[in-house]
N, CA, C and O atoms as a GROMACS GRO file, in nm:
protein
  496
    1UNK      N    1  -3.833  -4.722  -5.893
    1UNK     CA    2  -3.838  -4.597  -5.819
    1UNK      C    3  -3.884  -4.488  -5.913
    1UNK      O    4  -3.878  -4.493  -6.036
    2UNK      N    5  -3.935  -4.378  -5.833
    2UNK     CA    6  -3.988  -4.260  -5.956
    2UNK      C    7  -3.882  -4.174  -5.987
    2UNK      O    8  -3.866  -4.061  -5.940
    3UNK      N    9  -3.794  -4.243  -6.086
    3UNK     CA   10  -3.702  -4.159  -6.146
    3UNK      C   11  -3.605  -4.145  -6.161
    3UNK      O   12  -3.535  -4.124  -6.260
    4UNK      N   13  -3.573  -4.161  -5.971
    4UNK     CA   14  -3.446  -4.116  -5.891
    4UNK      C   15  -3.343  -4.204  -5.888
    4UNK      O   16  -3.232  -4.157  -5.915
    5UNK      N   17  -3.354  -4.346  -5.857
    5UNK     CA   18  -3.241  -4.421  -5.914
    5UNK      C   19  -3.255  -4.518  -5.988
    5UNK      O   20  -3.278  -4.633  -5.949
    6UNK      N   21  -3.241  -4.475  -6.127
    6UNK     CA   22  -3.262  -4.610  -6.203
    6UNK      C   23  -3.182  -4.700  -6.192
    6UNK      O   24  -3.238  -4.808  -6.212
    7UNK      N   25  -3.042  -4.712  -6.162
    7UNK     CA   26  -2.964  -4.807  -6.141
    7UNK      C   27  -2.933  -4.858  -6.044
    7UNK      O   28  -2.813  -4.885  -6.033
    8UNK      N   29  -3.031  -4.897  -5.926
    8UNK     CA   30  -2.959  -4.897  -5.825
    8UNK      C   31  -2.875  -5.001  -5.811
    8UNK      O   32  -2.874  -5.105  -5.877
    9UNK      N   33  -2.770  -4.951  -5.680
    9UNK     CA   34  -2.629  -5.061  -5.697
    9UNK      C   35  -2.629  -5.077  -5.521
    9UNK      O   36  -2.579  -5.161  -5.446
   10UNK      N   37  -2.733  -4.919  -5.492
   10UNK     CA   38  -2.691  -4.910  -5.334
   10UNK      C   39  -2.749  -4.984  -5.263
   10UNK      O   40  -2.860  -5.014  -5.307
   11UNK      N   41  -2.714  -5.042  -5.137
   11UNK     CA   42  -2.775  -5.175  -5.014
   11UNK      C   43  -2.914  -5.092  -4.956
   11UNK      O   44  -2.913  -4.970  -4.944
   12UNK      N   45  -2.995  -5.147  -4.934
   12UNK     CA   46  -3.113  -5.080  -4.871
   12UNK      C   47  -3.064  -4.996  -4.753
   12UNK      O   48  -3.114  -4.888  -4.722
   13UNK      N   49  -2.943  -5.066  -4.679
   13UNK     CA   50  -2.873  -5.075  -4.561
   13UNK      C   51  -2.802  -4.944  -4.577
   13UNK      O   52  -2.819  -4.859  -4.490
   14UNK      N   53  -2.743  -4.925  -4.657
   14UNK     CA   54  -2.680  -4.771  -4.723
   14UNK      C   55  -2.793  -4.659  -4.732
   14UNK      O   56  -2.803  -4.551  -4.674
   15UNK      N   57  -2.874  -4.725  -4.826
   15UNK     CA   58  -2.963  -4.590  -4.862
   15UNK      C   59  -3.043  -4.571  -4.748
   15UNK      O   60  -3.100  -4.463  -4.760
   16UNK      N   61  -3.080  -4.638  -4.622
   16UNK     CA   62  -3.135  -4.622  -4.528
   16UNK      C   63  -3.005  -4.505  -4.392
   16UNK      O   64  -3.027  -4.448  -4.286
   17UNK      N   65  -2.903  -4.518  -4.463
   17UNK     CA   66  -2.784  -4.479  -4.350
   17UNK      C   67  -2.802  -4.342  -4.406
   17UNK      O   68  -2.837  -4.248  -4.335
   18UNK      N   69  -2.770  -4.328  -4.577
   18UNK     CA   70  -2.791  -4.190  -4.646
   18UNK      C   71  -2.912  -4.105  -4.594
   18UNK      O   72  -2.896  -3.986  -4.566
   19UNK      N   73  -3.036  -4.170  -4.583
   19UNK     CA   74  -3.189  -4.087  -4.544
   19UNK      C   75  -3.141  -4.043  -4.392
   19UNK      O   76  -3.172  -3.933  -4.346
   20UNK      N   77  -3.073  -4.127  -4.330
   20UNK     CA   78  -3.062  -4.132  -4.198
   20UNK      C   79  -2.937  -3.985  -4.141
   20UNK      O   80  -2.946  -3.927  -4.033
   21UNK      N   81  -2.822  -3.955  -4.256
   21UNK     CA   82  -2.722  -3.857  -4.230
   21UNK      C   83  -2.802  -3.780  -4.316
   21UNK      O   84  -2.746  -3.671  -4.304
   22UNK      N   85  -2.876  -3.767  -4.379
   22UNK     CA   86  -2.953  -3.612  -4.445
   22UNK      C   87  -3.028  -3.547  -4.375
   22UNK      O   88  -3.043  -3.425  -4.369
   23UNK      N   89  -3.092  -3.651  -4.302
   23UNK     CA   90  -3.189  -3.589  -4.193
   23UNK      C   91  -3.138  -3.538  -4.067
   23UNK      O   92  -3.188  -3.445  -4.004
   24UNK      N   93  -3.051  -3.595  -4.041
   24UNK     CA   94  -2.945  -3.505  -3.888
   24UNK      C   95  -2.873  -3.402  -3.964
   24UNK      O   96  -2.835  -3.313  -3.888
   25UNK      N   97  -2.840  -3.383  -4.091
   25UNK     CA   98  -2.762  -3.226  -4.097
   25UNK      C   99  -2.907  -3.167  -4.143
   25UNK      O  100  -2.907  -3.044  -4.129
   26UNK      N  101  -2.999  -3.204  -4.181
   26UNK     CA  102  -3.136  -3.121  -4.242
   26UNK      C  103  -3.218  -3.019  -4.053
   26UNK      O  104  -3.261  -2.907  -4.027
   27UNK      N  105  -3.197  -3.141  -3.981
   27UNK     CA  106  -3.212  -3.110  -3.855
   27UNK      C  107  -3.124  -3.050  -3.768
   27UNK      O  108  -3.148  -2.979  -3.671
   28UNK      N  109  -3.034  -3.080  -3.806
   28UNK     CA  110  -2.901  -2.993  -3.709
   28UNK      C  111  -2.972  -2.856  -3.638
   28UNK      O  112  -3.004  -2.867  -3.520
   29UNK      N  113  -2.995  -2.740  -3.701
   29UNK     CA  114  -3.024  -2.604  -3.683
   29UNK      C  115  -3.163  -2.551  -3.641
   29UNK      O  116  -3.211  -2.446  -3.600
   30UNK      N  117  -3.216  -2.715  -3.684
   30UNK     CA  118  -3.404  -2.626  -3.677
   30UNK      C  119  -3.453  -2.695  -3.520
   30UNK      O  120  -3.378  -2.742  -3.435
   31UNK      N  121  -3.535  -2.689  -3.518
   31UNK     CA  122  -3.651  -2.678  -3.406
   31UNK      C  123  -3.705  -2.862  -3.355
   31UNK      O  124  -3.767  -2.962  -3.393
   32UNK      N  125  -3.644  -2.817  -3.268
   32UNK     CA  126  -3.690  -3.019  -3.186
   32UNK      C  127  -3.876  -3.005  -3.234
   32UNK      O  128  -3.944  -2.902  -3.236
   33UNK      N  129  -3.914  -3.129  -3.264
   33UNK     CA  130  -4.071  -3.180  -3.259
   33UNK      C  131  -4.131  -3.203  -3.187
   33UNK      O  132  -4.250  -3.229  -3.199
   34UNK      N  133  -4.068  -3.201  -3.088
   34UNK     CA  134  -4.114  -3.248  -2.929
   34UNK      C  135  -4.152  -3.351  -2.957
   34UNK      O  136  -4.272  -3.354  -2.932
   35UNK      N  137  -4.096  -3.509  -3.024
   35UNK     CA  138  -4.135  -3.630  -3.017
   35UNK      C  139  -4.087  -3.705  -3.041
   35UNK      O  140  -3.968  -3.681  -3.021
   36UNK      N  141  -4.108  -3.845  -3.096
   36UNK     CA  142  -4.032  -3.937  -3.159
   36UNK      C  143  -4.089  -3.957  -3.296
   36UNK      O  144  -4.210  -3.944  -3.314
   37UNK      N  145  -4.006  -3.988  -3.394
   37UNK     CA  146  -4.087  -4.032  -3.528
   37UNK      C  147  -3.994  -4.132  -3.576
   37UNK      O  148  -3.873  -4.112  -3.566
   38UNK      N  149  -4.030  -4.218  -3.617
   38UNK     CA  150  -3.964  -4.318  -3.702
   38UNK      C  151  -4.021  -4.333  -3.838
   38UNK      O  152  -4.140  -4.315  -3.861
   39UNK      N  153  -3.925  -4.368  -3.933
   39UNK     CA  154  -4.008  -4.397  -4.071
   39UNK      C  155  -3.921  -4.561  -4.091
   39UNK      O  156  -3.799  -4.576  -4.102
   40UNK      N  157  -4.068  -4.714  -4.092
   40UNK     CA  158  -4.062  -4.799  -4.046
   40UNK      C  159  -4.044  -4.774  -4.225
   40UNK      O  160  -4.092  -4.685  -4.295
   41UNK      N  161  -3.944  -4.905  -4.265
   41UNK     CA  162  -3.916  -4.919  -4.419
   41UNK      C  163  -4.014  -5.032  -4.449
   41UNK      O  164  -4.076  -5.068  -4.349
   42UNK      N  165  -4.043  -5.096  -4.559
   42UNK     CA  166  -4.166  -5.220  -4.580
   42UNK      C  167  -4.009  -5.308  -4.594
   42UNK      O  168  -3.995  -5.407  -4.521
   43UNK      N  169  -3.903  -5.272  -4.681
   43UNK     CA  170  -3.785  -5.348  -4.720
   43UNK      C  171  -3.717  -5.411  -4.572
   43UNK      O  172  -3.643  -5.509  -4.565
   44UNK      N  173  -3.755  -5.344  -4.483
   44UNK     CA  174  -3.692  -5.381  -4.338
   44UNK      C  175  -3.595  -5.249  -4.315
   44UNK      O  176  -3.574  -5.166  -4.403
   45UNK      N  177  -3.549  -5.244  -4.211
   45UNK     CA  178  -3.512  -5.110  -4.124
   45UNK      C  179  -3.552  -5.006  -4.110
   45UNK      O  180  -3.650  -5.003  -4.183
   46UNK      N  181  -3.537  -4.867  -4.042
   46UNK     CA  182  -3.602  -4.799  -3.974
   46UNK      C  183  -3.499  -4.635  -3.939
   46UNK      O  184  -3.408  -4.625  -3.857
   47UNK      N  185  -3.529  -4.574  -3.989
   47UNK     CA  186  -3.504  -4.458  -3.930
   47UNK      C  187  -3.561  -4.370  -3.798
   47UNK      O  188  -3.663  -4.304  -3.822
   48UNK      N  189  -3.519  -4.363  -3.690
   48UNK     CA  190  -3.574  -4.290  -3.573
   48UNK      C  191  -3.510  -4.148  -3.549
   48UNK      O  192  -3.388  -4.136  -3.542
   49UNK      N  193  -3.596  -4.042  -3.537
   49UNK     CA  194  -3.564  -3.895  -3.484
   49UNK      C  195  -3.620  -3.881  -3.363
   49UNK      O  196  -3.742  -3.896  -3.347
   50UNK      N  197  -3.545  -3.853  -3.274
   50UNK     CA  198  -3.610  -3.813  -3.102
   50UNK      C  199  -3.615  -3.651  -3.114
   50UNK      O  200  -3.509  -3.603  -3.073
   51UNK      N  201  -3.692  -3.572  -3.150
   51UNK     CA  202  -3.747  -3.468  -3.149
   51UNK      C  203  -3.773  -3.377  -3.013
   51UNK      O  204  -3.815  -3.262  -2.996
   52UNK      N  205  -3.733  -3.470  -2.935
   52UNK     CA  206  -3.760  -3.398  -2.781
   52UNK      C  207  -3.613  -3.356  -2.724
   52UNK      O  208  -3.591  -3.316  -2.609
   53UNK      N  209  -3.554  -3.366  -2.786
   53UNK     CA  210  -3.430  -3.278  -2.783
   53UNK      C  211  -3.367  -3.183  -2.882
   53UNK      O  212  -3.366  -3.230  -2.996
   54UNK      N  213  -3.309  -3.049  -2.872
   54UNK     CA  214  -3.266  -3.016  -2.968
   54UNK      C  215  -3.117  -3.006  -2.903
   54UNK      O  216  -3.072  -3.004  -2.788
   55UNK      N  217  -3.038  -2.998  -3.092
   55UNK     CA  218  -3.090  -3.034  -3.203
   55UNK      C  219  -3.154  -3.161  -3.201
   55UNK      O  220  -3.118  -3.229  -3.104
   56UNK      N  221  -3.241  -3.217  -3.280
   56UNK     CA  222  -3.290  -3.378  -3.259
   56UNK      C  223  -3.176  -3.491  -3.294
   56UNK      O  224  -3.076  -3.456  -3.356
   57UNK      N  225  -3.191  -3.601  -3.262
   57UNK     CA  226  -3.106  -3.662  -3.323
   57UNK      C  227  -3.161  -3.754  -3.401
   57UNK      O  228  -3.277  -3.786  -3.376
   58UNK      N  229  -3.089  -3.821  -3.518
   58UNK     CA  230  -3.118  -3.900  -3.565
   58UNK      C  231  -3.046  -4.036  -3.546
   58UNK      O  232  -2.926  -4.035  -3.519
   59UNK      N  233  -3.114  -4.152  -3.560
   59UNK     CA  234  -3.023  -4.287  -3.577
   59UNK      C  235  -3.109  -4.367  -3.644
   59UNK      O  236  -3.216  -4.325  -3.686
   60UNK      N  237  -3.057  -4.516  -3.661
   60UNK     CA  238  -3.140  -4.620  -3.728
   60UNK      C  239  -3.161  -4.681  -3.690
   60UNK      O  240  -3.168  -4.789  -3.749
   61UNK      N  241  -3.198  -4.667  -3.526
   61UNK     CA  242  -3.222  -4.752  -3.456
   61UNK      C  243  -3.427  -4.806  -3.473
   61UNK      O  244  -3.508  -4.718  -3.500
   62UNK      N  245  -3.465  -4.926  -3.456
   62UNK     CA  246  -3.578  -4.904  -3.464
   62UNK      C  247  -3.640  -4.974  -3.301
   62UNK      O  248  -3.631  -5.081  -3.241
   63UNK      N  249  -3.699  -4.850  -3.283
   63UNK     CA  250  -3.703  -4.851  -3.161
   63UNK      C  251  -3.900  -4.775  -3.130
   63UNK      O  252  -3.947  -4.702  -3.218
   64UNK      N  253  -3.964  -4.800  -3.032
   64UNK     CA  254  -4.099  -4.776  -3.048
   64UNK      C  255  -4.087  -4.560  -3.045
   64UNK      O  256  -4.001  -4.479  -3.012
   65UNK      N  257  -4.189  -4.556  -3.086
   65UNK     CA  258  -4.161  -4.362  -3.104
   65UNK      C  259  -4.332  -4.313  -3.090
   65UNK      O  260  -4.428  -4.390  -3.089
   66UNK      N  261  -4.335  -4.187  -3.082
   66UNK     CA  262  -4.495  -4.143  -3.110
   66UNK      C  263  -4.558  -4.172  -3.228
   66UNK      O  264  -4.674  -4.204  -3.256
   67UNK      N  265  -4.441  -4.152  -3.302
   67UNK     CA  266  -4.564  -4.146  -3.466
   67UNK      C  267  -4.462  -4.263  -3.556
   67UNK      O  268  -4.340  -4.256  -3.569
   68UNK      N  269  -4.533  -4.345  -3.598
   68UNK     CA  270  -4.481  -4.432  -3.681
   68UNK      C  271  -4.489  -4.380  -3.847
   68UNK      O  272  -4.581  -4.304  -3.878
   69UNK      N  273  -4.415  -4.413  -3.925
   69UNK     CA  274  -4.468  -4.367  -4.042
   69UNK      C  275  -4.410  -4.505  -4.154
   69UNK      O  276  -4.293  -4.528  -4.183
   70UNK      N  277  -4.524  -4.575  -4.197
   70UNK     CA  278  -4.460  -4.712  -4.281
   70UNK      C  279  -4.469  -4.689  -4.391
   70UNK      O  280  -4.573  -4.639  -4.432
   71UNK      N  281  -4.338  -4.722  -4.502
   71UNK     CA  282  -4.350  -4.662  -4.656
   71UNK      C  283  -4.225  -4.774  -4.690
   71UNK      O  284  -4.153  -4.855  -4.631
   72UNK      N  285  -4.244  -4.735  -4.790
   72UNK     CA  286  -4.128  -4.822  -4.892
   72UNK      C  287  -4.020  -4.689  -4.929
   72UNK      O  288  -4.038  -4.571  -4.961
   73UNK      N  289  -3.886  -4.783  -4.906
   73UNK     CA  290  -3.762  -4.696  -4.951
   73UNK      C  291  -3.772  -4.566  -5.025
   73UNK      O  292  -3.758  -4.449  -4.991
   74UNK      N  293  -3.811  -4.646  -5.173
   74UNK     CA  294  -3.918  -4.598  -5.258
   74UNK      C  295  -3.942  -4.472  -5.261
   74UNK      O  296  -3.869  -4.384  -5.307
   75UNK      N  297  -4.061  -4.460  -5.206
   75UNK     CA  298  -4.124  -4.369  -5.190
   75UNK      C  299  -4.065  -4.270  -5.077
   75UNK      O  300  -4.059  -4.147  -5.081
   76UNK      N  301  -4.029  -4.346  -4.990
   76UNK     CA  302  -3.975  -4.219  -4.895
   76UNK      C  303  -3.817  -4.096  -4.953
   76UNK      O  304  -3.781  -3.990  -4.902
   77UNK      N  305  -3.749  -4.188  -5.096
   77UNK     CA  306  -3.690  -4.144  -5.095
   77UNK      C  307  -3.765  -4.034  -5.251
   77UNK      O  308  -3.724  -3.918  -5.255
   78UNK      N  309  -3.800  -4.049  -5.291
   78UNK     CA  310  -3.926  -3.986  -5.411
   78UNK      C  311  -3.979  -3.862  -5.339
   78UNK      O  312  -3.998  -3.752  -5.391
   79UNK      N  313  -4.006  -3.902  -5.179
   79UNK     CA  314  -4.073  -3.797  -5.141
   79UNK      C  315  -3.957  -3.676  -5.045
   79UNK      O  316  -4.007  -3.569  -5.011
   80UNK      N  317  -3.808  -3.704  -5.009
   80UNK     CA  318  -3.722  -3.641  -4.968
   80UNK      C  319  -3.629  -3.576  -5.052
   80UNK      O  320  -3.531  -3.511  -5.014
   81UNK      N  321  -3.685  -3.609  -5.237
   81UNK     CA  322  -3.641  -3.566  -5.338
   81UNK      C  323  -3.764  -3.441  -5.389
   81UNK      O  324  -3.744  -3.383  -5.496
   82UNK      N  325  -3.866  -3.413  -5.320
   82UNK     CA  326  -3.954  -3.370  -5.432
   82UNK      C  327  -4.003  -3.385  -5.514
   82UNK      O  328  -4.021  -3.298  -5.599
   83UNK      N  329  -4.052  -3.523  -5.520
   83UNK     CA  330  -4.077  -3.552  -5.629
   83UNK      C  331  -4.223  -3.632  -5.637
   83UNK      O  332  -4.287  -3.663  -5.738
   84UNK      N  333  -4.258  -3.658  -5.480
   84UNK     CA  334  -4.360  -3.718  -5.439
   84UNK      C  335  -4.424  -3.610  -5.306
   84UNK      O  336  -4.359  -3.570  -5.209
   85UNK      N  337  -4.563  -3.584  -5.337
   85UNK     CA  338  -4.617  -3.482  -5.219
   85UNK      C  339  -4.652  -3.573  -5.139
   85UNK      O  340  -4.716  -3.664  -5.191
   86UNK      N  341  -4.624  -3.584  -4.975
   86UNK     CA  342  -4.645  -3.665  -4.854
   86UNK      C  343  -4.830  -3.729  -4.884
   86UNK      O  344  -4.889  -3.836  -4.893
   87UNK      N  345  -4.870  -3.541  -4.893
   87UNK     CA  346  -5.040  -3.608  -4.899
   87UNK      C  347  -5.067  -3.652  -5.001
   87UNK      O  348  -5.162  -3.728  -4.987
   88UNK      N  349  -5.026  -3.645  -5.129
   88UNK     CA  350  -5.089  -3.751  -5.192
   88UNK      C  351  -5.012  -3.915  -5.143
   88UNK      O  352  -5.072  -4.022  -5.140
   89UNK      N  353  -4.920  -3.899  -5.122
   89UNK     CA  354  -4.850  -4.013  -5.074
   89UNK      C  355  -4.921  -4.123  -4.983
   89UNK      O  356  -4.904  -4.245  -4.974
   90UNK      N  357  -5.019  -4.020  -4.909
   90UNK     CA  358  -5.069  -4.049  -4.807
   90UNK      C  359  -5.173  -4.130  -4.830
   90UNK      O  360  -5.183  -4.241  -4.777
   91UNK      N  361  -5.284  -4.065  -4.934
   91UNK     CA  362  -5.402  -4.055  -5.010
   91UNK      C  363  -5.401  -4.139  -5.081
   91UNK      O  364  -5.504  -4.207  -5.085
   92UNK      N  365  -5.285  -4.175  -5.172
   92UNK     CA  366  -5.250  -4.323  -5.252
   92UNK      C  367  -5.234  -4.467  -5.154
   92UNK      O  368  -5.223  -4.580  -5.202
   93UNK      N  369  -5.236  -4.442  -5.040
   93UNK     CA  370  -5.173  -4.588  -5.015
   93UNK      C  371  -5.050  -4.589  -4.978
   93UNK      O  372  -5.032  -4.682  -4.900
   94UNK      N  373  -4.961  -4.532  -4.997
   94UNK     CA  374  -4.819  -4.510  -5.028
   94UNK      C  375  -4.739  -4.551  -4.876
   94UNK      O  376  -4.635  -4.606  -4.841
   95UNK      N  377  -4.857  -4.486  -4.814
   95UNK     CA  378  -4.748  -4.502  -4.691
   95UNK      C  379  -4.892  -4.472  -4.560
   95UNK      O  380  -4.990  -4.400  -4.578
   96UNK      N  381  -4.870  -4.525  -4.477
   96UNK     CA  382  -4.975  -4.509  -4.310
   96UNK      C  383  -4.867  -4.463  -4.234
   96UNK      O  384  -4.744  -4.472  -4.232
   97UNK      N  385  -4.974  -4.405  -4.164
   97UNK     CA  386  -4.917  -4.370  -3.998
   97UNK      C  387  -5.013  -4.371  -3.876
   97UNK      O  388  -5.128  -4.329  -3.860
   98UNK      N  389  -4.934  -4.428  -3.804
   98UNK     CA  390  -4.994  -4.514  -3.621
   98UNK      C  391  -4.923  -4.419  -3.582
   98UNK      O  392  -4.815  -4.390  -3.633
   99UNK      N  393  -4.996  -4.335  -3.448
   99UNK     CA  394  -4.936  -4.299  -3.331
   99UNK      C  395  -5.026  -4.122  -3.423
   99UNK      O  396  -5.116  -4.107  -3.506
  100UNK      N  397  -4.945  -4.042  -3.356
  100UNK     CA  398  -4.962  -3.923  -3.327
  100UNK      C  399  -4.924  -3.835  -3.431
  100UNK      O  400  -4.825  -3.762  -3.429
  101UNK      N  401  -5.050  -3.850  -3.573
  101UNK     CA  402  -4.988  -3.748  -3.696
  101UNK      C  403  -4.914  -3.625  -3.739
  101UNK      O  404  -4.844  -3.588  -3.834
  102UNK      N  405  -4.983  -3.556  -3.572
  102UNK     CA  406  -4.868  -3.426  -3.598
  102UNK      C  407  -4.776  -3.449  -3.564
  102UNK      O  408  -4.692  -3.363  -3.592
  103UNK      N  409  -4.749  -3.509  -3.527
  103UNK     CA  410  -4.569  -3.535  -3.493
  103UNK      C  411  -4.503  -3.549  -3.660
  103UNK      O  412  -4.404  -3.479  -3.683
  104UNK      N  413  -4.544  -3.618  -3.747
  104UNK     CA  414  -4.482  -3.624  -3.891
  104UNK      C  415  -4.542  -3.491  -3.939
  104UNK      O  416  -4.454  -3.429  -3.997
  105UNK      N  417  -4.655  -3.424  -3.939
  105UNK     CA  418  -4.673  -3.318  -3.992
  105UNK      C  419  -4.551  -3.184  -3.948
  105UNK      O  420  -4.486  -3.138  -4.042
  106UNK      N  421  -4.532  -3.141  -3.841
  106UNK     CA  422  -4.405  -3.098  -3.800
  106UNK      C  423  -4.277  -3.090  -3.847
  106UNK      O  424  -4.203  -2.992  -3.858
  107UNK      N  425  -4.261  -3.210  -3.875
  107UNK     CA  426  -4.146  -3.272  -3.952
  107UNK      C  427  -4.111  -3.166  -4.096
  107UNK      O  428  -4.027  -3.080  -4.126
  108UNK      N  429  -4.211  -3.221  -4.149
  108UNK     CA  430  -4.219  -3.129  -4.308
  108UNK      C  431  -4.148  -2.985  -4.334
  108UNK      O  432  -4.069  -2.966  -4.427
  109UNK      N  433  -4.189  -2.874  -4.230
  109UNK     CA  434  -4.148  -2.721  -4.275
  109UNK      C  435  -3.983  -2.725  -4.257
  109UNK      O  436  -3.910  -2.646  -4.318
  110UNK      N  437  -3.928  -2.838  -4.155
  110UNK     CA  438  -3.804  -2.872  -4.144
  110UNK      C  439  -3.675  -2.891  -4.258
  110UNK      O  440  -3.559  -2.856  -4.279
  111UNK      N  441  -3.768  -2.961  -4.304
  111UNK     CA  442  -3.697  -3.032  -4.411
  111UNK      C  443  -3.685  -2.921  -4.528
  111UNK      O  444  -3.788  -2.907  -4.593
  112UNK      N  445  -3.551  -2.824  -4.573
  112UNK     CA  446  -3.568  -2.756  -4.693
  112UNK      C  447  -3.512  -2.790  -4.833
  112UNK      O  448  -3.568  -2.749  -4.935
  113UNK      N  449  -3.375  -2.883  -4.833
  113UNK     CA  450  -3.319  -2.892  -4.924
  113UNK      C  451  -3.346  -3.045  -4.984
  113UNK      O  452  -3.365  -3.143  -4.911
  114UNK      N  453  -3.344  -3.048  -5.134
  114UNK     CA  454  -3.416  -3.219  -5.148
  114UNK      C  455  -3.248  -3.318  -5.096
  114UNK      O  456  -3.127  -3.297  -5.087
  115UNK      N  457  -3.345  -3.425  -5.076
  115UNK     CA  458  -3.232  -3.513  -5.085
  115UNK      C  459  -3.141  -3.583  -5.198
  115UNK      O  460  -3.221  -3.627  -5.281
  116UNK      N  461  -3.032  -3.608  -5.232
  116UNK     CA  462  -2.937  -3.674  -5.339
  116UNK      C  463  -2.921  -3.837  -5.290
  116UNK      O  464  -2.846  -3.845  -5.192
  117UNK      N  465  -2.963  -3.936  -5.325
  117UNK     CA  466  -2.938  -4.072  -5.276
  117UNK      C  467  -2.774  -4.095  -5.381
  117UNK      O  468  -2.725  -4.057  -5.487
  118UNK      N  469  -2.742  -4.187  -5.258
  118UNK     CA  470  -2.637  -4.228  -5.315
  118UNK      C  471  -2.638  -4.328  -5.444
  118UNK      O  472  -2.696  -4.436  -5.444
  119UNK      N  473  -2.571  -4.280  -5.544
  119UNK     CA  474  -2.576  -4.360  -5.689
  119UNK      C  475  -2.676  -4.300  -5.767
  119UNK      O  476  -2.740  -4.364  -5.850
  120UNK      N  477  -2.696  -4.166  -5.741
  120UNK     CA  478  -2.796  -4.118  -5.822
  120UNK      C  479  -2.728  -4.004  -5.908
  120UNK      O  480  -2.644  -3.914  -5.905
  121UNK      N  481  -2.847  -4.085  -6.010
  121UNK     CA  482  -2.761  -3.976  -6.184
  121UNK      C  483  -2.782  -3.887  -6.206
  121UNK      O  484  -2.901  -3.857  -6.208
  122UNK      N  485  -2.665  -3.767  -6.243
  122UNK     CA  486  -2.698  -3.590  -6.192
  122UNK      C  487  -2.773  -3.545  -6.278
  122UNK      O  488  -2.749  -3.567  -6.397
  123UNK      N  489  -2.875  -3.477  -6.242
  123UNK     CA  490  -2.976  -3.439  -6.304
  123UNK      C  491  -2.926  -3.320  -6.356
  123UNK      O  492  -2.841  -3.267  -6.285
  124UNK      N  493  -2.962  -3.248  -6.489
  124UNK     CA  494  -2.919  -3.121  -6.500
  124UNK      C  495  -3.005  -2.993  -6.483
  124UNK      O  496  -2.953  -2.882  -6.495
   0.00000   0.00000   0.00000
């Protein structure tokens, strides 16, 4: 991973639950997307936001949505840390998206505070 957990100890299954409760309190307050987005993992499982409600909700359910977005743990969690820019993310390979791009573009101004994965070493 870039940086963020060198040790990991946590289950994909965890760190997929962690991306999954950061993003419903990150979303709590802001503005529905009017859509669905999922971010499909390459490791297996899936985070889904239904955007057509506010607040949106989140779950881990993987379920079909407007905009797909496929990446590795990895990277998605590199990039909910700041530490990875989406477009180059994008531009590298890093990650595709099927369905309806603005729906993940949307997403972005949402999101303000980075994310902390669980088992990760405090940075100073």
């Amino acid at each position: 991973m870039i940086g963020v957990m060198k040790n990991q100890t946590v289950s994909n299954a965890a760190l997929i639950e962690a991306i999954a409760v950061y993003l419903r309190e990150e979303l709590a307050d802001g503005e529905n997307i009017g859509a669905t987005l999922k971010f499909s993992y390459l490791e297996g499982g899936a985070v889904l936001i239904d955007g057509k409600v506010k607040p949106c909700t989140v779950s881990t359910d993987d379920l079909a949505a407007d905009c797909t977005v496929t990446l590795s743990l990895d990277t998605h969690v590199a990039m909910l840390c700041f530490l990875l820019d989406r477009a180059v993310a994008f531009r590298q390979g890093q990650m595709t998206i099927a369905g309806d791009i603005a729906v993940a573009l949307r997403l972005a101004p949402l999101v303000s505070k980075p994310f902390h994965p669980p088992g990760e070493e405090t940075r100073p």
